[in-house]
Every structure is written in structure tokens, then in C-alpha cells.
N, C-alpha and C positions, 0 to 999 in steps of 0.2 A: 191696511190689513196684513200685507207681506210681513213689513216690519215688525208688529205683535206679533205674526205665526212665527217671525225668525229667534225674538224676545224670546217667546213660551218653548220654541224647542232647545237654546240654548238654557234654559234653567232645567228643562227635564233633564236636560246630559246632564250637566252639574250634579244632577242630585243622582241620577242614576245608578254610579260606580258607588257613591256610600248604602246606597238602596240595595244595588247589588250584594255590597260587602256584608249587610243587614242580615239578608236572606241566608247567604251563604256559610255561616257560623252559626253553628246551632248554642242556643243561651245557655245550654249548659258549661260552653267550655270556654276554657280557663289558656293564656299563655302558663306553660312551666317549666319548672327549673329544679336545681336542689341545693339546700339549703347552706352544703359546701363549699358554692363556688358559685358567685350570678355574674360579676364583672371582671376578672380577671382577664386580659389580654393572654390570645392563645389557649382557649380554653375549648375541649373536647369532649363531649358529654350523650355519655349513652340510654336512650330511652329505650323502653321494655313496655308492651301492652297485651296481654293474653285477651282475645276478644272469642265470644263462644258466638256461632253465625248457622241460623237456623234453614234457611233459604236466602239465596242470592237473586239480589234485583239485576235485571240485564246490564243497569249500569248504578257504579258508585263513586261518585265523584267527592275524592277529598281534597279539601280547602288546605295549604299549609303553610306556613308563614314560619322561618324561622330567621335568628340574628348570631348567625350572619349566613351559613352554607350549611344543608344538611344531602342523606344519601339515608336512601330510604329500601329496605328490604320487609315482604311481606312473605311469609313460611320457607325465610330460607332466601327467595328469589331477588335478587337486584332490580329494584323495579327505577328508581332514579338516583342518578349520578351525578352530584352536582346537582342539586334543587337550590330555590332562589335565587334575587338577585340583590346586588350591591345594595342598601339598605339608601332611601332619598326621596321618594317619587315627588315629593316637597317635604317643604319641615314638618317635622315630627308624623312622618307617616312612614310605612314600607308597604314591602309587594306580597302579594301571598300566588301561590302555583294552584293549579287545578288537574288533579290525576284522577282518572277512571283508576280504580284499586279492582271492581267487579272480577275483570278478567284471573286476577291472582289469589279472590276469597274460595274458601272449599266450606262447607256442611262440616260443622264440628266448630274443635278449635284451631283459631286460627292467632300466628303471633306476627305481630306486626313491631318491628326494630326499626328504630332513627337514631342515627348518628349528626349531629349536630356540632358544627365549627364558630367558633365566639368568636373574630373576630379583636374586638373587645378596643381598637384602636380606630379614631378619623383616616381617613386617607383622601387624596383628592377625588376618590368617585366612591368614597360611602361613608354614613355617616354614622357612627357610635350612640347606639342606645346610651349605651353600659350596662348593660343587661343580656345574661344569656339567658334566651328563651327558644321555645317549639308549643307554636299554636296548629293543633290536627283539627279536622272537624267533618265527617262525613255523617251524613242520613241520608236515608232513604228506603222510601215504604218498610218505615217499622225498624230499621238498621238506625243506629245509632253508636257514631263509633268517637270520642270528644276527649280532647285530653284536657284529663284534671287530676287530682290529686289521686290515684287509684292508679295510675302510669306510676312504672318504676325507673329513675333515672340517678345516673350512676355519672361523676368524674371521670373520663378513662385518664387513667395518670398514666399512662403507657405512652399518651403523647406528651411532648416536652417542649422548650424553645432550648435553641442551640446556644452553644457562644456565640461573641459578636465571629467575623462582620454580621449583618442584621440588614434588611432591606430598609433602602432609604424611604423619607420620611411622608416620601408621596404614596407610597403602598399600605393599604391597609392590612396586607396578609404580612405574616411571619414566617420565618423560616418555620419546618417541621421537622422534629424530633419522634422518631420511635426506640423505643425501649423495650426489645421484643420478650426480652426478661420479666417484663409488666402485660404482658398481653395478656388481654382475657379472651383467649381464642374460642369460636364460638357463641359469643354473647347474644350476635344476633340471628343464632340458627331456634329451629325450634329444639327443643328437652334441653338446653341449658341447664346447668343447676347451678351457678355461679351466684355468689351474692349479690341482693338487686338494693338499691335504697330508694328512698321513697323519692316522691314529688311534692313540692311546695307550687300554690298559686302563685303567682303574681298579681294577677288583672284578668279583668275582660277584654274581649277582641275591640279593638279600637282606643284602649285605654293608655295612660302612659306606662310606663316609658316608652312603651312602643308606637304607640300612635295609631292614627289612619291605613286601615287597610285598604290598599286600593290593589286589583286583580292583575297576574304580568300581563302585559302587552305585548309581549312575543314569545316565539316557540320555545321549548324545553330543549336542550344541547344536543346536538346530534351528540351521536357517540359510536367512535369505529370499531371497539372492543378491543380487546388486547390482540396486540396486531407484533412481527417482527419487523425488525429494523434493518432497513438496506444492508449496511455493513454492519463489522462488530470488528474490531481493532483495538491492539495494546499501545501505548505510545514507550517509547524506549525506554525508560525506567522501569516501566512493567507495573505500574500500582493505578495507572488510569486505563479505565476502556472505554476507547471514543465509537459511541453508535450513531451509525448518520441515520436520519429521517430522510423520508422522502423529499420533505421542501419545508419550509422557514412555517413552524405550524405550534398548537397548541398542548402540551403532552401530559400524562401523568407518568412517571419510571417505576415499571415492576419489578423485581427480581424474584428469584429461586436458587438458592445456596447452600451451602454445608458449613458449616463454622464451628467454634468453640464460643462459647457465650464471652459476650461484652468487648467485641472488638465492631470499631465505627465505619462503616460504607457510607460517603458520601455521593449525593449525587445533584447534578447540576449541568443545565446546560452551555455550549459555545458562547451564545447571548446573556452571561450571568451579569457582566459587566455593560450590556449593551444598552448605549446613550450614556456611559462615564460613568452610571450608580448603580450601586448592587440591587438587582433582581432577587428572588424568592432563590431558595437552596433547600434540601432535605439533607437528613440522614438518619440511619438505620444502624442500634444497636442491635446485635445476634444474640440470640437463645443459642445453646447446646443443643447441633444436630441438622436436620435441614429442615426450613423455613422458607416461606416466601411472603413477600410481603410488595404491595402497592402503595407511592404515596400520591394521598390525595389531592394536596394542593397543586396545579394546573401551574407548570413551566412554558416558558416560549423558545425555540434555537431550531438550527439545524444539526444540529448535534445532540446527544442526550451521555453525558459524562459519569460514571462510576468511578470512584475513586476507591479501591478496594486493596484493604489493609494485606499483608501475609497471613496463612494461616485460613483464610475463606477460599473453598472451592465453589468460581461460578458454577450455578446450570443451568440457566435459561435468564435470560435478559429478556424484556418486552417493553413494549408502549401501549398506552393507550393516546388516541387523539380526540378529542371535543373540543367542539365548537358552536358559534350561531348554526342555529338547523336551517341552512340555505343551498342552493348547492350553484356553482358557477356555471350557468347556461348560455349567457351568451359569450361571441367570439367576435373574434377579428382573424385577417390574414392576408399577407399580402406578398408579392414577389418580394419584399428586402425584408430578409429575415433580422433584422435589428427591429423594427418597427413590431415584427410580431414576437420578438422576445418581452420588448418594451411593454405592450398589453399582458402580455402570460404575467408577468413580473408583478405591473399595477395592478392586476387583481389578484395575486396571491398578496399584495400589500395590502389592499382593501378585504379581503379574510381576517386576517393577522391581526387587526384592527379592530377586529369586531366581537363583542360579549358580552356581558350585561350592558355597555353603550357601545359608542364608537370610541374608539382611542386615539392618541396621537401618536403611543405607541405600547406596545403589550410588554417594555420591559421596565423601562424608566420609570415611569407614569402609569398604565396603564389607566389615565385620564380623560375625560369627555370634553375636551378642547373645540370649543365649535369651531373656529378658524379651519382647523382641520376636516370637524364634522361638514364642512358645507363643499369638500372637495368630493368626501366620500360618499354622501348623500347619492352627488350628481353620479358619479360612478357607477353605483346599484341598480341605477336602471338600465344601464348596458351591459353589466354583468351579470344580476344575480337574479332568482326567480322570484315572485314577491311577496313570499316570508320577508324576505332578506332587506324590502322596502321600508318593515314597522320599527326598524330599530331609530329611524331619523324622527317618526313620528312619537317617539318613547323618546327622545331627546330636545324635540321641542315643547312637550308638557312639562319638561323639569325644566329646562330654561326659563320657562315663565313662570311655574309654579316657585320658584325661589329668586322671584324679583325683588329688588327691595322696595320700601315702602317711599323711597324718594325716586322709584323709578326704573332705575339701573337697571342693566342685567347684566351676569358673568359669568364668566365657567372658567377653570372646567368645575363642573360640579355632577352629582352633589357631593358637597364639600365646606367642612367648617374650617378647614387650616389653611384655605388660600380661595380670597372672594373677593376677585381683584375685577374690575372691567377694562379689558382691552377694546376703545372703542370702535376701532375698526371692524375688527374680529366680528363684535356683536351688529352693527350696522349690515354686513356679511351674510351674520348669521340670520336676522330678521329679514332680511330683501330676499333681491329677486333669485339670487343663484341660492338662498337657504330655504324660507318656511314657501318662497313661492313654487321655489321648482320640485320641491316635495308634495304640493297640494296638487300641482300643473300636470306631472308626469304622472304620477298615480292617482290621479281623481278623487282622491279622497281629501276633502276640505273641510272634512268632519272636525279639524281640533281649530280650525277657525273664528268660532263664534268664543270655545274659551279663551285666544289669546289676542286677539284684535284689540282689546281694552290696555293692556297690558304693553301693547306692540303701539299703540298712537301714544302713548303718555310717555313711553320713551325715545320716539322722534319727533315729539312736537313741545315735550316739557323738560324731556332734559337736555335734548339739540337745541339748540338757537341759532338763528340767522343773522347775516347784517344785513345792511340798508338795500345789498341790491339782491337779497336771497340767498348769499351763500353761506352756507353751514361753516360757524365759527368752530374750527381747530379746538378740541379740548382735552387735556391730560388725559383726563380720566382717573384712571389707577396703574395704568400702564400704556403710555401711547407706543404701543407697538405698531411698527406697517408689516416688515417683512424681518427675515435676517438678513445679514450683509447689510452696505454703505450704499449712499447716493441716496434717499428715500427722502422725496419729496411728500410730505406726509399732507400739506395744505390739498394738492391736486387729489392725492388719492380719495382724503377724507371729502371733498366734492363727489368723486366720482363715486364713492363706496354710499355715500348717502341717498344719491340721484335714486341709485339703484334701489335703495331702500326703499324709496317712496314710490318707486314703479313700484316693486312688489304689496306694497299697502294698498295703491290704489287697485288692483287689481281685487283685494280682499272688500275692499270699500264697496265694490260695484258689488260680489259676490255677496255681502249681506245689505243691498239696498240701501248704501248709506250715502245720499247722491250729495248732501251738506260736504259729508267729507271729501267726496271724487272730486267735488269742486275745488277744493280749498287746497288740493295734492296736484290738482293738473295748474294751478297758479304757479305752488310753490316752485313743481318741476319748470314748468313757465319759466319763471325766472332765472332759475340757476342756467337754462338754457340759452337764454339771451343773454347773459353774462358771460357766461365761462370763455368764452374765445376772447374777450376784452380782456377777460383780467388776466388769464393765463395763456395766451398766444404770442410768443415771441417771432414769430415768421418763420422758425425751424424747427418748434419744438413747443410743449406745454411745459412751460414753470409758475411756481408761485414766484412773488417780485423777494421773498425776503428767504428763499433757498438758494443757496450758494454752492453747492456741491456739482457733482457732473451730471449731466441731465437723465434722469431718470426711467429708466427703460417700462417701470413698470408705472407709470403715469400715464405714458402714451398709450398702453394697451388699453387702461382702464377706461381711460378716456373712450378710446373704442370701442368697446365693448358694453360699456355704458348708454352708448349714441349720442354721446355729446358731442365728439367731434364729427365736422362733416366730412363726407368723402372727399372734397379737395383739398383736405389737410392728408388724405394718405400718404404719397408720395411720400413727403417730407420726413410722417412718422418711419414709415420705411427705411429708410435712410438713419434714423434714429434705431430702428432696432434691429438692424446691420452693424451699427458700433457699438452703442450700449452695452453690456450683459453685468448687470448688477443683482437681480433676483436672485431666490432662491427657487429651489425646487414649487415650494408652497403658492409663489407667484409665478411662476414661468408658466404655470397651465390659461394663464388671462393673457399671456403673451404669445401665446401659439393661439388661442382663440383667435385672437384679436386680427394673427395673419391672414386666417383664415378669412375672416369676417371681412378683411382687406379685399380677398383674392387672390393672396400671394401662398399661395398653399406650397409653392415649390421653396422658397425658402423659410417658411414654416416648419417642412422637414429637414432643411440643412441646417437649422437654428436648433430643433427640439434633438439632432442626431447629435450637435456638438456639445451641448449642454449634457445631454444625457450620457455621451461617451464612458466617459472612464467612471461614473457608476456602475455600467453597464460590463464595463471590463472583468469586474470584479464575479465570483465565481455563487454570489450567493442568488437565493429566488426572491428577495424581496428589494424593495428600491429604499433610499436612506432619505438623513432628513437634512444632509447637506448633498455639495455634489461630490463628496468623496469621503473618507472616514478621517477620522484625527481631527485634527487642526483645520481643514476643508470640510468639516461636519456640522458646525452650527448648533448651538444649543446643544452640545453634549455631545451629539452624534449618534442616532441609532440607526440600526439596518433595516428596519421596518416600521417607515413613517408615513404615519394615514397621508399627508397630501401629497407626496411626491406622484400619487397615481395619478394625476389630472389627467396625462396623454390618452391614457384609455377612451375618458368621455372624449375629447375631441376626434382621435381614428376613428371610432365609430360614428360621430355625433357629424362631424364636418367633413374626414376625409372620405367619408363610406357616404353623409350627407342625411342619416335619417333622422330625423328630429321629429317630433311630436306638431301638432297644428290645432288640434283638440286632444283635450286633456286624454293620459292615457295611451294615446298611441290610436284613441278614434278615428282620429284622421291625422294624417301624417306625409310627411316630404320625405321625398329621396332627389337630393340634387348634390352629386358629389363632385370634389372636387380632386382628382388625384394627383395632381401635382407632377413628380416625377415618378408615381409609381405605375404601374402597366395591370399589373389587376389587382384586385384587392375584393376579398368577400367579407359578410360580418352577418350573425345572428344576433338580433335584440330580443329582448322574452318583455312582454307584455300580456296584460292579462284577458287577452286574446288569445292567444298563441305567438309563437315567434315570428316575425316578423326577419327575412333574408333574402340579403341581397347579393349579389352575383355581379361582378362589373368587370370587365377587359377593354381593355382601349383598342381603339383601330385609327393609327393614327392618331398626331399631336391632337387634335380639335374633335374627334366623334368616338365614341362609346358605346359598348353593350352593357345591358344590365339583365338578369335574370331576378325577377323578384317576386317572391312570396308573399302574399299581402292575408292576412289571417280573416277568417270569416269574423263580421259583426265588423271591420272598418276598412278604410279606403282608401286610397295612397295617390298622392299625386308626385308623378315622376319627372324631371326636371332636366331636359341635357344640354351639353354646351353650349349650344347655339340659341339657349333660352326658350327652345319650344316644350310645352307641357301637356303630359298626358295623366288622364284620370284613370285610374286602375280600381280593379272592384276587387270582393275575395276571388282567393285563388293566383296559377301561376302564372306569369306574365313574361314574355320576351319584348325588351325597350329598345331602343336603336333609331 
């Protein structure tokens, strides 16, 4: 009976979100467009709606869907900035927004403007209708507000593409071109009288070219408004003005100027080049007179660059900053101010990272790389409030929703110009540290029944085993382990599988599927009675046919896995005392893994050396090697989703709080400080926060002050191994 109620509620969800999207779109409307321009890359196009509104319902939610970015003003007012997201949720589907409009309708008429951005090109995290479109669609009691051919939609040819250079070929967006000499200022205020052209249909909501409507899955962009910039500085030539930002963030560049018509302001961030490829750039041709002007495509730097010809008088510079609507709540801190730069640092890395998915970085790429996602995932629960949690679960419905039909999965996606499987990566990203510890920490295992089908067929039909269980080593499409040398990839791919199949099993047991729990604690069975045969040389774990210097991040995994036993520590120790071949991206399974040892003290003299001369460097975001250049790896960018690992672990192992049921229900505080003398840290759960307090007295005993949030209950854990049960409320331990 479990089994059938589990059956029936997994098809009600399935059908739910098209149920939804059904409801949600009233039949009369229409995706449109005009009849000038539907597929052009870079195309900009302005809609017009006069709507007459008799009485206002307390609330009017409209549905809207456009391809690729729209910004949306009702009588005048900026009501979103930046609407939708990256076009993918699977093939042949997108996202549609939902706004309350209510608050902004008045009695009379009312005129509602969308500015709409085409896109019009693949990139690695969205995918090209070829079609520009804007689906609106609100009702309610008796309102009826639906675009279809009665919308006036207009080309803005005021926006242009630049000359080359041009962003490279992982970016979907294009440089922006204004032509203020083309502006049709005011287009979207009301009493306009500018000429409007009409609208052509496309289709209906769900139809091609556009696809499956499926609802976003996360919040609408925060947005700080036009804001001033720390500095404002010439550089010696006098034709650039460098404005600092606050910290390594997300930006739009405003200006207000005086000029003589037709001379070019470029502008562009420090990070234009950051990771080796050209990032996104604007510029701004002047009208006769003073003007101001915003551009709308979304920069990343700590810098925001004006490149401003003679002949233009600035007057005002600004920014705007948006981002994920999350905000960073929890903390860390500790007496060695390295360790608490190193958390400030990883979570303005883990921001940076974050937007319509997770990224691997916001300049290069600005790609949904699970490898990555599954460092950042674990991170969000110690730093962010949990908004900030649904963006991993909006990344594992696309991971599975674009499986292929022999299996596979890959990323980054969504993406038609690179659909490659890195198998480790995806092993990673399916196990325990990806879809389990997103299920585990936030209790929500609602997207489990959709992808458990998805998730055994690709460790059970496209893995294979040999004779004594161990997971055969296979290309893939890219056998990636880390960057940098020594990568013993046979141990890893043992230990990155093991994990896998813990996190399966745990999903197994969770939908009652006790065939499978059986057939997962064999397989794990075995690989565990193996693994010290095949791969234990007496001082180290190798595979017999690696030949390189022994692998530092083998033996973590190892660890961290639970494959090896605690009387191999020693030895590992010793190995990761000389070792250091990882990158940034592995080194976070390598300071676990100290941890998990017991050796927290050189845990931190390992994570302090490693991290050193990134750390030197004057910027707020951590890189994707351990230094820039030629010691950058893969290009090299300043703001690389996995180099945050250290975050989760000072919180996670050196502060000790970890989860015990799902959530933060119940949960551990057993910390281990190592060499540090006190150390505090806030976690946000959906409790409340959760903070703890801790000073050492003496090498061997501790105080702890800690917060335990009403609705769970904390079991405190000190030195000497004795434990106390904590309820809500504040607690002194000792």
C-alpha cells in the first residue's frame, strides 16, 4: 500500500506543474512577436498594451514567459528588472515568472510596457528557441489582461551589437550597443505618442517553438537600486574611469552625461578578461545634450570601467547590483583572522556564482557545472537563508530532465553546444555530497520520486562492475578527476561511486524500495571488502596500473567515503603531509577528510598553506586555481564556485555542527579546534539560527555557548567524549 500511495503521489507531481501551467494561462493568449524580426541574435523589442481596469481584485498575478530576458514597467513604474530565467528546464520547455501586477493597477487606464531581450544564440546554460517571444497572461475576477495580437510591439533598433571582440562562445548574451541618437525615449511611460507596430501570434502557451511551460523555482533578483560606487578614479591617460564596487558582485553601469551626439562610452568591467575569455562589454553612443542612460545586461568585477572619449562631460556614474534574492546569514569567526577572511571570501564566492543556476564562474562560463554545483550546494546551508537552498533543487531537475535516452547525464547544462559527461563529476553530482545532501540538509525530498528512475539506470546500466564489484573506470566524454597532475582516477572513481550508491541507498529506503536497499548494501558490500586488497599498498592507496606520485586526493576520498579504516590513518597522514597535487576543487575532500581523521591541527596548517598566496591577493572572491596565470588552471578566473569548500568544513567540522536529522531537527555540535582558541559560527536553518560559542580552557577542555532554535535539539559533544542533550533555547556546555 506505501508503495502505490508513493506511485500515485509521484504521478500527481508529474502532472501537477503542466496542470499548473494549464490553469495558469488563460486560452486566449497567444506567445508574440512582430513580424520584423523573430530570430535575430541580439534582438530588442518593445511591447505596448493599453488595458482599461474597472476595479482591482486584491491580487493579480501575471504568468510571463519571455525568450530570453524581459523588464517590465506598469504606468510608468519599474515593477521587474531582469524577469526570467536562462531558457532549459528540459528540452523544449522554459520558465515562466509570476508577479502580483494588483499593487501597480489604478481604475481607468492603465499601460503596461515590456521590454524584451532575444537572446537569439545557445550558450552553455541556455538554450535558443529562435524565436523572440513574450507570453503575459493575468485574470482575475472578471480582469482579463493576455497578449495577443492587439499588443503593439515594436524592434527597438536603438539597441545594436558591437564590433568584435564579442563574448566567447560559452555565453549566450552579447555585447550591448546603444544608440541614444535612436532612442525612443519614453516608449514605456504612459501618453507616449511615438509609433507603435503591431503584434503577430506565434502559438499557444506550451506550443513550439517554445515549449513546456514549467513555473520558476526561485525568487525574483534581489535588486539594490542604483546605488554609488566606493571610489571614482581617472587612470593616467585620463580616458578611463576606474569605479571600485564594494566587493567581487553582479552589476548594471549607469551614467548621466553631456556630450555632442555620436561619440562612443565604453564600459566594462576589471573581470572582462577573467578566466582567459572575453566576458559581456557595453557601449553607449550619445545624443546632443545631457542624457543618461542604463545598460541592461548584468557585468561581474570589482571594478566597473568607463572608457570615456573627449568632448563628453561626466555627471554622475552609478550602479546597480542584482542578484539570487538570498542574503548571507550565516557566519563563522575565529582568533586567526586568515581563517575568517578565508569564510568572508568563500561565501562572497558562493554569491558570485549564483543566478539563474549555480555557475562555475560568472565570467567565462557563466555555466551550471555540477562538479562545481555539488561544492556549492553543501555551502548554502552554512551560509545562506533558504531561498538561497532552491537553486541546487532547480539544478537537479535539469540534470535529470536532460538525460539521455542511453542514460548519461551531463552538464553543464542546459545546453546544446557542449553535452559532454564528465563521469566523475556526475557520480559527485548524483551521490552523497550532491542530490543527498540537498535532500538531507533541507528535508525536502520532494524531487526524489521524479529522479530516482533516472539516477539507478545510470549507476546500475551505465556503470558496470567487475568480478569482485569494483566500478570499471570509463572515458566517458571526458574523464576528468581534478586539475593539476598525479590523479589517480581508478581509486577516485571507486571512491566517487561508493558514495554514490550510499546516496541512492538512502533514496531507496526513502521511497520503500527494500529490492533495491538490498541489492545497493551487496554492491556497497563488496567494493568494501575489496578496496584495501586491490588498492592498499602498505603506505598509501594506488591503483596497480597508476604510475604517477601518489595521490593526495585518493587518500581523502578514500576517507571520506569510509572505505578506508581508521588504522590506515596514520599512514594516510603522512601521505597528506607530502602530497599536495589537488586543486582548489579537491582540496575541500582533503581537509575533510583531516578532520574526519582527527587531525584538525594540520588540517589548518595544510588549508593555510594551500590557500596562502590566493589569499595574498587583494580581491574578495577566491580563484579557480591557487594563483592567477599560468598557476590558474583551466583559464584562470577570480571567482570560482568550488574553491569555497573551507567554508562548509570551519563551520561544518571545525565549529562541529552538522545535521543528525534532516534539516538541522536534530543535530551535533562536536568541535574540533585544532590550534585555534575560540571560534563562533551562526548556521540558519529553517528553525531559526542555530549558534555556537566556543573558547578553549586549556589544551583538552572547552566552553561552548549555544543556541539551539525552538522545534530541535542538539547534542553537544566535548573532548573527553562525554555528551549532553540540549533542548530549545540557551545553553552553557563545559
Amino acid at each position: 500500500m506505501k508503495k502505490l500511495a508513493l506511485l500515485l503521489l509521484t504521478i500527481i507531481s508529474v502532472t501537477t506543474v503542466e496542470l499548473k501551467a494549464a490553469e495558469d494561462f488563460h486560452p486566449q493568449s497567444h506567445w508574440i512577436a512582430t513580424e520584423s524580426s523573430q530570430g535575430t541574435p541580439n534582438t530588442w523589442l518593445c511591447y505596448t498594451k493599453i488595458v482599461q481596469v474597472s476595479g482591482i481584485p486584491g491580487k493579480v498575478v501575471a504568468n510571463i514567459a519571455a525568450d530570453s530576458k524581459y523588464w517590465l514597467w506598469i504606468n510608468g513604474e519599474a515593477i521587474v528588472f531582469e524577469g526570467g530565467l536562462k531558457r532549459g528546464p528540459a528540452p523544449n520547455a522554459i520558465y515562466y515568472d509570476q508577479v502580483d501586477i494588483a499593487p501597480f493597477l489604478k481604475s481607468g487606464e492603465n499601460k503596461i510596457a515590456v521590454l524584451v531581450w532575444h537572446f537569439g544564440k545557445n550558450g552553455f546554460s541556455h538554450v535558443n528557441s529562435g524565436t523572440a517571444g513574450l507570453l503575459f497572461s493575468a485574470h482575475e475576477s472578471g480582469l482579463v489582461i493576455v497578449s495577443d495580437k492587439t499588443w503593439s510591439c515594436n524592434v527597438y533598433k536603438a539597441y545594436q551589437d558591437t564590433e568584435a571582440p564579442f563574448p566567447n562562445y560559452r555565453l549566450p548574451e552579447s555585447n550591448i550597443r546603444f544608440d541614444a541618437r535612436m532612442e525612443s525615449a519614453g516608449w514605456n511611460m504612459p501618453g507616449f505618442k511615438g509609433r507603435s507596430g503591431a503584434s503577430i501570434e506565434i502559438c499557444f502557451p506550451g506550443d513550439a517553438p517554445f515549449g513546456k511551460l514549467i513555473p520558476r523555482p526561485i525568487p525574483m533578483w534581489k535588486d539594490s537600486g542604483l546605488q554609488e560606487y566606493t571610489s571614482v578614479a581617472k587612470n593616467s591617460e585620463g580616458d578611463t574611469i576606474r569605479c571600485r564596487l564594494p566587493y567581487n558582485s553582479q552589476v548594471t553601469p549607469y551614467l548621466r552625461v553631456k556630450a555632442p551626439a555620436g561619440l562612443c562610452i565604453g564600459m566594462m568591467t576589471d573581470n572582462y578578461k577573467g578566466g582567459s575569455e572575453n566576458n559581456v562589454r557595453a557601449e553607449y553612443i550619445t545624443r546632443e545634450g545631457e542624457q543618461e542612460y542604463e545598460s541592461y545586461g548584468w557585468m561581474n568585477g570589482e571594478e566597473m570601467w568607463y572608457i570615456v572619449p573627449s568632448g563628453v562631460e561626466v555627471l554622475e556614474l552609478k550602479y546597480r547590483e542584482t542578484g539570487y534574492n538570498t542574503d548571507i546569514v550565516g557566519s563563522f569567526n575565529c582568533n586567526d583572522e586568515f581563517f575568517n577572511r578565508l569564510w568572508e571570501r568563500s561565501a562572497r564566492t558562493l554569491y558570485i556564482t549564483m543566478r539563474d543556476s549555480y555557475m562555475d564562474c560568472p565570467d567565462r562560463e557563466r555555466a551550471q557545472w555540477w562538479g562545481d554545483e555539488v561544492n556549492e550546494l553543501g555551502e548554502a546551508f552554512y551560509a545562506l537563508d533558504p531561498r538561497g537552498w532552491k537553486l541546487a533543487t532547480k539544478g537537479i531537475y535539469e540534470l535529470m530532465k536532460w538525460q539521455r535516452p542511453d542514460g548519461k547525464v551531463f552538464s553543464p547544462l542546459p545546453s546544446t553546444n557542449w553535452c559532454k559527461e564528465l563521469p566523475l563529476q556526475m557520480l559527485a553530482s548524483v551521490g552523497w555530497y550532491g542530490f543527498y545532501t540537498q535532500a538531507f540538509y533541507s528535508n525536502d525530498f520532494s524531487f526524489v520520486p521524479h529522479i530516482y528512475d533516472g539516477l539507478k539506470k545510470y549507476l546500475h546500466s551505465v556503470w558496470q562492475v567487475d568480478a569482485q564489484g569494483i566500478p570499471l573506470t570509463r572515458p566517458g566524454d571526458w574523464n576528468w578527476g581534478d586539475w593539476g597532475s598525479n590523479i589517480d582516477m581508478e581509486v577516485l572513481t571507486t571512491c566517487w561511486y561508493y558514495l554514490a550508491l550510499k546516496g541512492e541507498r538512502e533514496f531507496a529506503v526513502y521511497l520503500n524500495k527494500q529490492e533495491d536497499v538490498k541489492l545497493i548494501d551487496g554492491m556497497m558490500q563488496r567494493i568494501a571488502s575489496a578496496f584495501d586488497g586491490r588498492y592498499w599498498t602498505g603506505a598509501a592507496y594506488r591503483s596497480a596500473s597508476y604510475k604517477g606520485e601518489t595521490d593526495d586526493r585518493s587518500q581523502a576520498m578514500a576517507v571520506v567515503s569510509g572505505l578506508a579504516p581508521a588504522d590506515k590513518y596514520p599512514a594516510l597522514l603522512n601521505v597528506l603531509k607530502k602530497e599536495y597535487h589537488a586543486s582548489p576543487y579537491m582540496e575541500k575532500y582533503i581537509m575533510e577528510a583531516l578532520f574526519v581523521m582527527k587531525e584538525a591541527d594540520f588540517a589548518l596548517d595544510r588549508t593555510r598553506n594551500r590557500y596562502a598566496k590566493m589569499m595574498s591577493y587583494p580581491h574578495t572572491t577566491l580563484f579557480e586555481g591557487w594563483g592567477i596565470g599560468a598557476e590558474g588552471f583551466g583559464g584562470g578566473t577570480i571567482n570560482h564556485a568550488w574553491s569555497g569548500g573551507p567554508l562548509t568544513i570551519l563551520s561544518q567540522k571545525l565549529c562541529g555542527i552538522e545535521p543528525v536529522e534532516p534539516a538541522f531537527k536534530r543535530f551535533r555540535i562536536a568541535p574540533q579546534l585544532g590550534t585555534i582558541n575560540t571560534a563562533s559560527a551562526v548556521v540558519p536553518t529553517l528553525y531559526g539560527e542555530i549558534k555556537v560559542d566556543i573558547k578553549r580552557k586549556g589544551r583538552k577542555n572547552i566552553r561552548m555557548k549555544v543556541t539551539v532554535p525552538q522545534g530541535t535539539t542538539a547534542l553537544a559533544v566535548l573532548p573527553n567524549g562525554k555528551e549532553k542533550e540540549l533542548g530549545a533555547g540557551e545553553h552553557e556546555v563545559q
